[in-house]
Steps between C-alpha positions, in 0.01 A plus 500: 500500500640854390559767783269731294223218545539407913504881558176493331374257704599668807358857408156323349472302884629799725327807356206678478266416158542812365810522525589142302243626255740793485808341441345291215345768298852679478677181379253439230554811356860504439463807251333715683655868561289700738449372825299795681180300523722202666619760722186690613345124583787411665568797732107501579478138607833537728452813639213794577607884546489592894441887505729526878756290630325268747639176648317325197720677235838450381704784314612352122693704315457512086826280488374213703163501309752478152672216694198301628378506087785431349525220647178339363477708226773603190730661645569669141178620426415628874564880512510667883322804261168230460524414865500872654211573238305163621576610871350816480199378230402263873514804688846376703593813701887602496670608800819571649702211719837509654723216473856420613635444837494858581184611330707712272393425139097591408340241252149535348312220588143398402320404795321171440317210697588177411197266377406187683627204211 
């Protein structure tokens, strides 16, 4: 059995429907350029926009989100341009998060509550 196939097998029996439904759309449609519908659906089903920071919500900044779909979608045809504009077409609210040991550096974070999967 190829790799490709028993990772398959392990994504089809560990994650949500949707998800595997996901995963097999994109790989049928090798040709395929534009993935801004993959990533709106995506982004929706994983996350919802939290208007405050609350104990529920996480800060994300636009580089993890470009992370997160690369990895399940082509990297090559995934722009961080498509995923700002999807962010703010949800209504994801940008703010301002320090990171770093000494709180020196300001990121811009959208603040987001993770989705029960």
């Amino acid at each position: 059995m190829q790799l490709d196939a028993i990772f398959a097998e392990i994504v089809e029996e560990t994650s949500p429907e949707w998800y595997v439904n996901f995963l097999k759309r994109i790989r049928n449609n090798p040709m395929k350029t534009d993935y801004k519908p993959e990533i709106r659906e995506y982004i929706s089903k994983m996350f919802e926009p939290s208007e405050k920071s609350d104990k529920e919500s996480v800060p994300i900044s636009l580089d993890e989100f470009y992370v997160m779909l690369i990895n399940v979608l082509p990297s090559k045809w995934v722009y961080k341009v498509d995923v700002h504009d999807v962010l703010q077409e949800l209504n994801f609210k940008t703010d301002f998060y320090y990171e770093g040991d000494f709180k020196e550096k300001p990121a811009m974070c959208f603040t987001v509550k993770p989705l029960p999967q």
